[in-house]
N, C-alpha and C positions, 0 to 999 in steps of 0.2 A: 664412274664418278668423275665430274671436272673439277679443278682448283679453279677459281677466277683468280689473277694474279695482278698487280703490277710491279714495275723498276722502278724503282726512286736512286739515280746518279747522275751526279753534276757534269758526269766524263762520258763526252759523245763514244766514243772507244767502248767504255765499260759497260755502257747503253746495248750497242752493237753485239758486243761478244753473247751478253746475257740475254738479248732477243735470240739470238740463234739456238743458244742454249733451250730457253723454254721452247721453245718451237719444234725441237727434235723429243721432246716426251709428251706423251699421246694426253694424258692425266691434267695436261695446264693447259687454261686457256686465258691469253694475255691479252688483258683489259685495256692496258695503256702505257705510257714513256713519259717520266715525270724527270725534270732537267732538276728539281729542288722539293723540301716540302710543301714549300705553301702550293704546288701545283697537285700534287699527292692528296694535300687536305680538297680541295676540288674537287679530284675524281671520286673521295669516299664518299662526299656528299649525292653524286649522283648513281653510283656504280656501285653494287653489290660487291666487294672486294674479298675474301679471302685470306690472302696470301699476300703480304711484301717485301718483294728483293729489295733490301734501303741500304745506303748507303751509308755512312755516318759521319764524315765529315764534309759537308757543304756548308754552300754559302748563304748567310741571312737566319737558317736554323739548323742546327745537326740534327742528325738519324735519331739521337736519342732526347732531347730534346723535344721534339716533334711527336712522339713515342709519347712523350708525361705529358702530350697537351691533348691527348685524345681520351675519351671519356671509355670509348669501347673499341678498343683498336684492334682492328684483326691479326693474325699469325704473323711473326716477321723473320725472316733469313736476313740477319744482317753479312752485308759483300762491301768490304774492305779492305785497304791497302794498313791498314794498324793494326797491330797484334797486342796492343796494350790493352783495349777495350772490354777483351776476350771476358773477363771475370764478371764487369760492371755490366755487361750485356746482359748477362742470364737470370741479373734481378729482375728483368722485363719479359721471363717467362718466354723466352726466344726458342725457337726450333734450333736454328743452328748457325753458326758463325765462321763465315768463308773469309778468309783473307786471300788479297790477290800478289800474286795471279791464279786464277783460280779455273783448276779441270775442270774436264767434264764429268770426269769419274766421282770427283768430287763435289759437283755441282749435283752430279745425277746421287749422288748418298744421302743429302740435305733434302731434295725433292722426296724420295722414298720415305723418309721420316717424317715429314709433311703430311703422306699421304697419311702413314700411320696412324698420323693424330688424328686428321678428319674421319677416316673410316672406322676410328671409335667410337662407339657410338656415349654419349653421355650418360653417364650416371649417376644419379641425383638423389641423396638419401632425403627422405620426408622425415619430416620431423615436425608434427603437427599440435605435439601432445607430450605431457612428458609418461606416459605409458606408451607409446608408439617408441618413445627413444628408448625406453628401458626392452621391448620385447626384441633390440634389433640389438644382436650382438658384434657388429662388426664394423666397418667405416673402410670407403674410398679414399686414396690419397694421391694425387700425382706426384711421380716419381720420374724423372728424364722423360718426361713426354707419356708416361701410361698409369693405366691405373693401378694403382695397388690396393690387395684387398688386406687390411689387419683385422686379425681377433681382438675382441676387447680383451679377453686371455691371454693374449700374449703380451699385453701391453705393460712394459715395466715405470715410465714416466713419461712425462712430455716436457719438454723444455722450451720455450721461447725465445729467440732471437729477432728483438725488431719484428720485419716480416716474416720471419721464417719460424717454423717450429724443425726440432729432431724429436723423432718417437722412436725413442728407447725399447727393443723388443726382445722376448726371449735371447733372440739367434741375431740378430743384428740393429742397426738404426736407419731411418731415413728422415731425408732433412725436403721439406715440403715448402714451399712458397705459399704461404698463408699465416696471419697473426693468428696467437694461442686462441685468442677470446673466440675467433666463430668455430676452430675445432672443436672450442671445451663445449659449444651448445649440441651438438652435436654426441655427445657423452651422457649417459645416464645417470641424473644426479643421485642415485643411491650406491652408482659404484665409484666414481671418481669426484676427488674434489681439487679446490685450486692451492695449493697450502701456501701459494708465493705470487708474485705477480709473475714470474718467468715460468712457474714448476705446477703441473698436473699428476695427480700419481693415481692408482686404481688404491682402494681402499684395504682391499683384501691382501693386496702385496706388502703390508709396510712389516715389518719383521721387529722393528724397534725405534724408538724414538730414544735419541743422545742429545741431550740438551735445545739444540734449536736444529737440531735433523733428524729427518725419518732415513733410516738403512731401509735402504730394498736391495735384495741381491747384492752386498756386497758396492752398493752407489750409497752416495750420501747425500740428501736433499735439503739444500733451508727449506724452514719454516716461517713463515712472517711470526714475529712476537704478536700481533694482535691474533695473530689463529691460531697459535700454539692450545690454549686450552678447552677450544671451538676442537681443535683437530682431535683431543684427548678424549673428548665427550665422544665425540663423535664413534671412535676406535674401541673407547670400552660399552657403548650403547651395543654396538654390533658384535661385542666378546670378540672383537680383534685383538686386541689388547687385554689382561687383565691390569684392575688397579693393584 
């Protein structure tokens, strides 16, 4: 398998180092030399691209920047000299984040995980019906770059941040780069409901309701006051609850 790749830096040196780099692992094959983005935006338009070593602070647009102007942007190893970025980077679902001066050994870590991702092959839950979503008990979740498989059984709540959701489970949590709303479609609406604009819970878990919260395990979850006696109906309809 080949990565098609390109550099995007404004530093003829970091250009240099990072051609030589790619060029010594068999797996990449480099498309092109981009001094900035708008020359980058160029090559996507004509070139199959993969993989981008970007840079982040250039002139005219930065790494990340350039990043929010793309509609479908391929994989990026952001390679630079700022370590402040590090955090802000990986709301952009980044592979990995080199600061320089930057190894080979280290260079060669970030390619390896690269590969990882592409040689996953994608999995894609159908969801066409809501009996297809009810007969499929489990969900895919990217996790550091793979997939993870959760039970709907295991699942204790979900909570939403912005982009992000954490799924609360038996044995641990994971925090996933995706808004609540397209996981919750993905959930069978006879076992999970949304009781909050942030909070998903499974139905069969809630152990009790305390004024504007459902206890599950020992967590405590608001409930929005408009669902609160939406959620009651709902919990004693299914004898989760008695009244």
């Amino acid at each position: 398998m080949k990565i098609n790749c390109i550099i995007v830096d404004d530093e003829s040196l970091a250009r240099k180092g990072l051609k030589k780099y790619v060029e010594a692992i068999d797996f990449l094959d480099l498309k092109g030399l981009c001094i900035n983005a708008m020359q980058a935006n160029t090559l996507l338009k004509t070139e199959t691209i993969d993989l981008v070593f970007l840079d982040i602070e250039m002139p005219l647009i930065s790494g990340m920047d350039f990043l929010k102007s793309l509609s479908n942007p391929p994989k990026v190893i952001f390679t630079t000299a700022y370590s402040e970025y590090a955090l802000e980077s990986f709301a952009f679902d980044v592979i990995d984040y080199l600061v320089k001066p930057i190894s080979f050994e280290r260079f060669l870590q970030a390619c390896n995980k690269a590969y990882k991702v592409f040689e996953t092959p994608k999995l894609e839950i159908p969801v066409t019906s809501k009996e297809k979503k009810e007969e499929q008990d489990y969900l895919f979740v990217k996790v550091d770059h793979e997939l993870v498989k959760i039970n709907h059984d295991d699942i204790l709540f979900i909570e939403g941040m912005q982009n992000y959701i954490r799924i609360y489970t038996l044995t641990t949590n994971h925090v996933v780069l995706v808004p609540l709303k397209n996981v919750f479609t993905l959930l069978p609406d006879n076992r999970f409901y949304q009781v909050h604009k942030s909070y998903v819970i499974p139905l069969d878990k809630v152990q009790a309701i305390s004024g504007n919260q459902i206890i599950i395990s020992q967590h405590k979850i608001p409930v929005s006051r408009n669902k609160k006696n939406e959620v009651l109906d709902i919990l004693t309809r299914n004898k989760i609850l008695k009244k």
